[in-house]
N, C-alpha and C positions, 0 to 999 in steps of 0.2 A: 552171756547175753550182753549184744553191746549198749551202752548208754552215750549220754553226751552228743548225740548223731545232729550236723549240722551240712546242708548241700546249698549251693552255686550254681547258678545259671548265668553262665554268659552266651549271650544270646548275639552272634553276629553276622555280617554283611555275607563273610565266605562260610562260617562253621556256626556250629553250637554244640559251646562244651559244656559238660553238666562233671561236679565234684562231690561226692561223696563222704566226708570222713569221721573220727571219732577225734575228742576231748577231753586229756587224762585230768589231774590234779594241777597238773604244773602247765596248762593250759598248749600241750606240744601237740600236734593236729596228727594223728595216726590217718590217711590217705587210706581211704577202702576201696573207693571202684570211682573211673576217670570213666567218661564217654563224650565221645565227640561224631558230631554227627555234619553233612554238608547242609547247611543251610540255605535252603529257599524260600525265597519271599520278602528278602530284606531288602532295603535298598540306605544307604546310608545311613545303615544305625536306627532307622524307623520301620515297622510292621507295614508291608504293601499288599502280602496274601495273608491273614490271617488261619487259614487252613493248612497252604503247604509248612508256614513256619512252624506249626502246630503242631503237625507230620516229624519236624527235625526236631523239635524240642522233646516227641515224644524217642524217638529213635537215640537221642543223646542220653537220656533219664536209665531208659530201658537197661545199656550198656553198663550204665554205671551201677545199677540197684542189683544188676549179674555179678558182677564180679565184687559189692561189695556185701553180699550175701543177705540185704536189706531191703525195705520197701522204706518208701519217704513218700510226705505227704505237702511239704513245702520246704519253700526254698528262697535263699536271698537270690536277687535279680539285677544284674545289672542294668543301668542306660546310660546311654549315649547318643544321642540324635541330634542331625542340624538345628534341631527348633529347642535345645538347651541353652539359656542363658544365665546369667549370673549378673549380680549387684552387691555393692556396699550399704548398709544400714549404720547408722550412727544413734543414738539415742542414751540417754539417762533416765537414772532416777535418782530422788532426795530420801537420804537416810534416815527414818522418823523415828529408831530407838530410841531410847533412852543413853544405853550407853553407846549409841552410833557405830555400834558394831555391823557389819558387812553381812546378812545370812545368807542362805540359798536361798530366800524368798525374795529376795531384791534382783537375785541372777533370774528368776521364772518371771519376774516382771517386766523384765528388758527383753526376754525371748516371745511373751505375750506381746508387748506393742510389734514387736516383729512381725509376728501373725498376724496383725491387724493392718498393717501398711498396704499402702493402696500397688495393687499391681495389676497387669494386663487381664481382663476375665479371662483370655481363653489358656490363663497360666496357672498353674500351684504352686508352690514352693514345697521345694523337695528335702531339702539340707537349710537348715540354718547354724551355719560354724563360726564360731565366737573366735575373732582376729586377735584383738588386748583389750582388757578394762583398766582403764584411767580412774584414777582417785582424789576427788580434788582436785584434778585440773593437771595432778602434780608425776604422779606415781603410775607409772604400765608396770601392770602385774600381770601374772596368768590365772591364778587364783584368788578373788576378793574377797572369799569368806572369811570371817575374820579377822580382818583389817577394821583399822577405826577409822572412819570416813565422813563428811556429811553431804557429797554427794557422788555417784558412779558411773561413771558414764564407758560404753559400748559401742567396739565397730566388728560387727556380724558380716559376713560373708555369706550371704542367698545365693542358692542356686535354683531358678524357677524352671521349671517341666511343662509341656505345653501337654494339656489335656486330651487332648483327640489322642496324638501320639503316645500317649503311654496309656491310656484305656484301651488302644488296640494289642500292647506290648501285654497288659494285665488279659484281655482275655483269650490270646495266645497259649498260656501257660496254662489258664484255666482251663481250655477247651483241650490240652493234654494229661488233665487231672493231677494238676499239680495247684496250691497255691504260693501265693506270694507271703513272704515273712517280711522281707522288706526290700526297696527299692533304691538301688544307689550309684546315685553317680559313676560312671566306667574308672574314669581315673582319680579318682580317691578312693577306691579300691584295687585298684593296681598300685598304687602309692602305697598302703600299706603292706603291698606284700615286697617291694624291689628298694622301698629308700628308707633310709637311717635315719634314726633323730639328729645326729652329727648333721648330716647333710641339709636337713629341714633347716636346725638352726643356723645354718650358713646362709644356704639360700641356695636350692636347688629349682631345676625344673623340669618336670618329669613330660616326656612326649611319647605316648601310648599308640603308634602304627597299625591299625588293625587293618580289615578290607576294605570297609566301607566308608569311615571315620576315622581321624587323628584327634586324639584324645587329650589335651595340655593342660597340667594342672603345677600351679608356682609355688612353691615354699620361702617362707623369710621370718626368719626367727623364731622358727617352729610352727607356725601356723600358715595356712593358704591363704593365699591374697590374688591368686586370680585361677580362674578354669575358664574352656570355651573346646569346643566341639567344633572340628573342621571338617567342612567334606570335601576332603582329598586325601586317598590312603594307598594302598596296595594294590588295589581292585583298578585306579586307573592306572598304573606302572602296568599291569597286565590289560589292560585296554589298549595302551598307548602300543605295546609290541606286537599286538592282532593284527592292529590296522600300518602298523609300519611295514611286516612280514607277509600280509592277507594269511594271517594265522587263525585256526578257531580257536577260543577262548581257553577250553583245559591244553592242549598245546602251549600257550604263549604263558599258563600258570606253571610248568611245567619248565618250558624252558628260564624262566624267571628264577625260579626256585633251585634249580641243578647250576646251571652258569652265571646267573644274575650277578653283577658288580654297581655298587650304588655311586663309584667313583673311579675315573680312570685312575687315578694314584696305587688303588687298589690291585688295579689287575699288570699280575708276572709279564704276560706276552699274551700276541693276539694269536686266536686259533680259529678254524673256520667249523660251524655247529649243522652236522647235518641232520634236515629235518624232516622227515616222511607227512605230509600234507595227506595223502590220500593211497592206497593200495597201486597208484601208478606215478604219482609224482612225488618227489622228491624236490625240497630246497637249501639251501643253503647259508648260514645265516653268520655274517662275522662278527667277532665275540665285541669288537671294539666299535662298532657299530651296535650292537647291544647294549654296552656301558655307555655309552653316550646317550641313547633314549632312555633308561632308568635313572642315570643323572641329573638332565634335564629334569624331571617330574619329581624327583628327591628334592632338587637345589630348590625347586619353586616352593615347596612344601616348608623347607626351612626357612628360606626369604619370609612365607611368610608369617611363620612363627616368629623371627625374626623383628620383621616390623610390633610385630599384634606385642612383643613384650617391649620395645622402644614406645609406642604409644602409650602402654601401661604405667612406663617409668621403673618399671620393676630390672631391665636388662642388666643394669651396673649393680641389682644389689645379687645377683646368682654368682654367688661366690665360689659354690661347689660343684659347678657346672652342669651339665644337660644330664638325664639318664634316659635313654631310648628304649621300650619294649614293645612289646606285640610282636604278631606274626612279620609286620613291612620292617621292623628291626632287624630281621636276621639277616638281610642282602652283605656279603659280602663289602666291607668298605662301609657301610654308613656310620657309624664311630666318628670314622676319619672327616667323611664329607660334613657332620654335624660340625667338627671341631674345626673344619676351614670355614665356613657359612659365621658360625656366631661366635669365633676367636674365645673359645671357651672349650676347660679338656670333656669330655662325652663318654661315656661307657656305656655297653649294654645290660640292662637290668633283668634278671630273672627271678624266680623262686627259688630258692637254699636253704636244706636243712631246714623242713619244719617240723622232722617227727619220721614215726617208722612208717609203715606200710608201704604203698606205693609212691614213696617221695619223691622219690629217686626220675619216676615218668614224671612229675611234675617240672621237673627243673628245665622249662624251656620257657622262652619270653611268652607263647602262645597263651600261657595258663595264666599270666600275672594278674588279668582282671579275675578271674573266676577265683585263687587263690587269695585275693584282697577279699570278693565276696564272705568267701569263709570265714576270714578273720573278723570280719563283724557280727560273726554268730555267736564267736562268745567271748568270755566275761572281759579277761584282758589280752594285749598281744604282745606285752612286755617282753614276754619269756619265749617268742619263738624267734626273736629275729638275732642276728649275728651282728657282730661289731664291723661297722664301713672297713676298718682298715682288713680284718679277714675275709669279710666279702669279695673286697675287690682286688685281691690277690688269688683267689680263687679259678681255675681257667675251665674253658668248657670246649670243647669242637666242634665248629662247624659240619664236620662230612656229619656227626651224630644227626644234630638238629635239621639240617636238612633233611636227611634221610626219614627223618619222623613225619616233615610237610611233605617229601616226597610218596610215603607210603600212605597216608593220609589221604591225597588228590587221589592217588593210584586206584583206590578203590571204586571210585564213581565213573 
């Protein structure tokens, strides 16, 4: 009999994947049943048909609860939508022990005026993550239980959710018979499944490519100091080559996915891509004329991560450079194109080695939010992640992961 059973919904613009698995002692995630389903009714990251989405989410569940020999009744959930933003809070409190000891009740006290700060009505706060507490004016710690002090002060990192937007994302799930365990942010759950504590405490910045969304979330000295939700992602790199080729839309996701180059540096030699339009025409499509409209819509993507972390002020402290995943990750060449754009080295981030079962299907960028989701189910995640320097010596192939988006599209 299994126990421990914990599942993932990532819910997005092209798919919805739903994850399945189990949780031994040593907290290593045994992978039961993956399902992914084509998603309709999204549109950047927000619920626009509440019924067809309804449809994928239940088609994505299904998949997974077959093959992991299970029924499940809820599930963490990711979000990500335009209407996501984030703030800094700052605040203290005065230590009124006797022996001015630090407890956990001084830390619930700073996370309560949290909750009470004034913010937009038609917002909630979603996440509230504790950046460093100050001691006395004097001392950044991570932990201030403890400590002798006589006053504390706090800079919390809010991330607020707009209401409409995620009650339609909440009764989506519901109207599939599933509920919600808990709700979280796209790329802080992808963060925990693709980057190192090494890298956090450097100062990393993770950019999460999905279809509908671009997902940025900032690391410096172990903790996040900025997120934000773009909408520009994958979905219009396969827009932009529709109307450049007069292609229908699974064609130009097709051709993106098989030939796509995110940068000419990337591509060997030009070849010419022939492409059947209809049962009597045929066109013809040059490959370096293709890299050139998906770099275009890459660079601007970057540009303006780019600025958005210069206006931050955060640019000069990401020491340990970009990590790229999602599904718009795997274009051939965007690595490279990140590392010319923001003069910083970039690697592709995926899932690695979390455990037995079906791990091994996980290990593609597509899965990195839904596999973050997991990892918030249970206790700790100390013990499933690999040391940055084995990570990142670790190689993967292209023709694979292609081949997985390619059989994927193929179906619909």
């Amino acid at each position: 009999m299994k126990k421990n059973i914990v599942a993932s919904l990532d819910i997005g613009t092209t798919k919805t994947c739903a994850i399945i698995a189990e949780w031994d002692r040593e907290n290593l995630l045994n992978i039961l049943g993956v399902g992914v389903a084509k998603s309709e009714g999204m549109t950047k990251g927000t619920v626009a048909n509440i019924l067809t989405i309804s449809e994928s989410i239940k088609k994505a569940i299904n998949i997974a609860e077959e093959q992991a020999g299970v029924k499940i009744n809820a599930v963490n959930v990711g979000v990500a939508s335009i209407y996501i933003n984030s703030m800094r809070y700052r605040n203290f409190v005065l230590i009124n022990n006797p022996d001015s000891l630090i407890t956990k009740a001084d830390i619930e006290k700073l996370i309560e005026d949290v909750k009470v700060s004034r913010i937009p009505s038609d917002y909630f706060i979603l996440h509230i993550i504790p950046e460093n507490y100050i001691v006395d004016g004097e001392n950044i710690i991570d932990n201030p239980v403890g400590v002798m002090g006589r006053k504390l002060e706090a800079t919390h990192h809010i991330v607020l959710a707009q209401r409409t937007s995620t009650d339609n994302l909440r009764m989506a799930v519901e109207r599939a018979g599933i509920k919600i365990n808990k709700m979280i942010l796209q790329p802080l759950a992808s963060a925990n499944a693709v980057l190192h504590s090494e890298e956090k405490e450097l100062g990393v910045a993770l950019i999460d490519i999905g279809g509908g969304t671009t997902d940025l979330a900032v690391y410096v000295n172990g903790s996040i100091k900025h997120t934000r939700v773009i909408g520009i992602a994958g979905s219009h790199v396969t827009n932009d080559i529709r109307e450049a080729f007069n292609l229908i839309t699974e064609q130009s996701e097709r051709i993106k996915i098989e030939y796509g180059y995110a940068t000419a540096k990337a591509l060997v030699q030009d070849a010419e891509i022939p492409v059947r339009v209809s049962p009597v025409r045929q066109v013809t499509i040059s490959l370096s004329i293709l890299t050139e409209i998906i770099q275009f819509r890459m660079k601007e993507l970057f540009v303006m991560i780019d600025n958005e972390l210069k206006n931050a002020n955060l640019k000069d402290q990401i020491k340990a450079g970009f990590v790229l995943t999602g599904g718009g990750s795997q274009l051939r060449g965007c690595a490279e194109l990140a590392e010319e754009v923001f003069g910083k080295q970039a690697r592709i981030g995926m899932p690695l080695d979390f455990g037995g079962g079906l791990s091994k299907k996980i290990e593609n960028p597509i899965f990195s939010t839904a596999v973050g989701l997991l990892l918030n189910g249970i206790p700790s995640i100390s013990n499933v992640r690999k040391s940055t320097k084995e990570y990142s010596t670790k190689k993967f192939s292209f023709k694979n992961i292609f081949k997985v988006i390619y059989d994927f599209f193929k179906e619909f």
